[in-house]
C-alpha positions in Angstrom: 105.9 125.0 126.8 106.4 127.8 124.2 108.3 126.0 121.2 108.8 129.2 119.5 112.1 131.3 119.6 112.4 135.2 119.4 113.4 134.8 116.1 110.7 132.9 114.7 108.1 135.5 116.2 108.0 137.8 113.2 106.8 135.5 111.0 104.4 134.0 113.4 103.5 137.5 113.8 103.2 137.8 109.9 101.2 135.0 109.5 98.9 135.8 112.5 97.8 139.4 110.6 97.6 137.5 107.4 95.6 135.2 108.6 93.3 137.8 111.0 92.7 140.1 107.6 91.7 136.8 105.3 89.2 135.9 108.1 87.6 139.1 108.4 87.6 140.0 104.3 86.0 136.2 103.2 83.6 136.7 106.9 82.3 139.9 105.3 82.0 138.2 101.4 80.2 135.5 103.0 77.8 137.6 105.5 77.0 140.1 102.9 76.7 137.5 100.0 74.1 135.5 102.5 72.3 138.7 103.2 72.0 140.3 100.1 70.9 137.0 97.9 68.3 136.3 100.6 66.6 139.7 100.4 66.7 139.2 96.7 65.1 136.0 96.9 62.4 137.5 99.2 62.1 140.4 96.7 61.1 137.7 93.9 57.8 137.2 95.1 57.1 140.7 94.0 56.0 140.3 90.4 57.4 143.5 89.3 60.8 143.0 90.9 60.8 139.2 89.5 60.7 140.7 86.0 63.0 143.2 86.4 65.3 140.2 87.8 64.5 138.3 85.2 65.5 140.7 82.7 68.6 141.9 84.0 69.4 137.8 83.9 68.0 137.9 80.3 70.7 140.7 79.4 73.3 138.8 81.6 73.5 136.4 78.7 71.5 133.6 81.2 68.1 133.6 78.8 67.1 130.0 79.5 68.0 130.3 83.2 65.1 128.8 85.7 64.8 129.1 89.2 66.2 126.2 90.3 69.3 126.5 88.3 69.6 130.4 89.6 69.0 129.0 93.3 71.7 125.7 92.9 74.1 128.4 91.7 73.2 130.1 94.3 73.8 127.8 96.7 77.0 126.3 95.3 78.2 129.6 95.5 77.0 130.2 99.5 78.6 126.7 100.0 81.8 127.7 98.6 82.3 131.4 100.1 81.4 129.5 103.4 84.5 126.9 103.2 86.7 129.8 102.5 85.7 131.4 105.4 85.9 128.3 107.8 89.4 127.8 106.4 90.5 131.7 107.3 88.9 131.0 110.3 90.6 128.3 111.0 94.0 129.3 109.9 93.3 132.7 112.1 92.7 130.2 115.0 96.3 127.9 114.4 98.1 130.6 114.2 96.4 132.7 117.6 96.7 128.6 119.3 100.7 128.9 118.2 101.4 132.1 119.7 100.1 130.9 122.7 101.3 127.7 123.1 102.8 124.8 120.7 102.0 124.3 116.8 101.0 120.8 117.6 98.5 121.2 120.0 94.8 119.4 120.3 93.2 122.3 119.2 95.2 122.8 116.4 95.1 119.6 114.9 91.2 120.2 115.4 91.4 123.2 113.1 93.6 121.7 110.6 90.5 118.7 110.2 88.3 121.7 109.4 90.7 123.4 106.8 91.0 119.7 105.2 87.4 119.6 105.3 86.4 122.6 104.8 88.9 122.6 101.3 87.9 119.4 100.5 84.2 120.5 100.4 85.3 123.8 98.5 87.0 121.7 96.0 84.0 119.0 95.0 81.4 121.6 94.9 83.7 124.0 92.5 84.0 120.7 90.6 80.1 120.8 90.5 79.6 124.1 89.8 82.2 123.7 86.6 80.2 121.1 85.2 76.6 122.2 85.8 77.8 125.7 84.2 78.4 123.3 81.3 74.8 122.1 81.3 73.6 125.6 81.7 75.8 127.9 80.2 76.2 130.4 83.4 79.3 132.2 83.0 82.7 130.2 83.6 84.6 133.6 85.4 83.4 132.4 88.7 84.0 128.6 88.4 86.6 128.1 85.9 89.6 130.6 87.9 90.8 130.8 91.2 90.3 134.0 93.1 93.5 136.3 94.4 92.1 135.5 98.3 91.7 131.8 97.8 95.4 131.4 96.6 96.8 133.7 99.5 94.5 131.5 101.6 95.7 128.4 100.4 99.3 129.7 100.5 99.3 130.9 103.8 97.5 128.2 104.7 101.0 126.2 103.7 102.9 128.9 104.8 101.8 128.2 108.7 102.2 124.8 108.3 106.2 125.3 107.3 106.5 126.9 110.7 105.2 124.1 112.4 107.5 121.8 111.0 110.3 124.1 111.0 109.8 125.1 114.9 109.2 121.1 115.3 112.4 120.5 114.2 114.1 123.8 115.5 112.9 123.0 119.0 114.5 119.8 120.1 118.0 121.2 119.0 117.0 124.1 121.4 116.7 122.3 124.4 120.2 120.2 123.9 121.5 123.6 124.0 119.5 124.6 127.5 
């Protein structure tokens, strides 16, 4: 049973394209991110590009930086881009299911567990990544702020879930009326 009225498309509608374009822009972030590290990681085994790394680090203000600071940062920062895009992906996927059929559906309530997750996971390891970047002095722009795309994901994010609600409560005064 469809628990969605003609009116309430639109922003179903609007939610569904916000939803689509956060998926595919933080998909991208984290496939190229992922690709792009890794080749430069492969690259550091060749001595001349490890210096030329390691200088452009040196200028970068990150002097004392070693390896295994560069590749936890690098990591934290993987980990993070990758809970962004499982929460996109997961809004994207609520908001396709609620089109279709009811808000509160199985599957949805299976996506929501992976945007608590995913957010919760997102959160700690930001927490982390603020408080090694204390210990090493990295640069706080990264850590410190929230991006533009993680607050219009979050806020989307509560967005759909004020349409759940509000069709939850819309619907049974819809079918007294039937």
């Amino acid at each position: 049973m469809m628990m969605t009225t003609k009116q309430s498309s639109q922003p179903q509608t609007v939610a569904y394209v916000i939803a689509a374009v956060l998926a595919v822009i933080l998909g991208i972030r984290f496939v190229f991110f992922a690709i792009v590290s890794g080749l430069g990681f492969l690259l550091m085994f060749i001595p001349a590009v490890r210096t030329f790394m390691t200088q452009q680090l040196a200028d970068a203000g990150m002097t004392s930086a070693t390896e295994w600071e560069i590749l936890l940062f690098w990591l934290i920062i993987l980990i993070m881009l990758g809970s962004r895009f499982l929460m996109a992906y997961s809004l994207f996927k609520i908001t396709d299911n609620s089109r279709r059929s009811s808000f509160f559906s199985t599957e949805n309530v299976a996506q929501l567990k992976v945007i608590l997750i995913s957010y919760a996971v997102f959160a700690l390891v930001q927490y982390i990544g603020v408080i090694l970047n204390q210990f090493t002095h990295f640069s706080n722009v990264f850590f410190s702020n929230e991006s533009l795309i993680t607050n219009g994901l979050i806020w989307t994010i509560i967005y759909v879930a004020y349409l759940a609600f509000k069709s939850r409560v819309e619907a049974p005064s819809e079918e007294k009326g039937n």
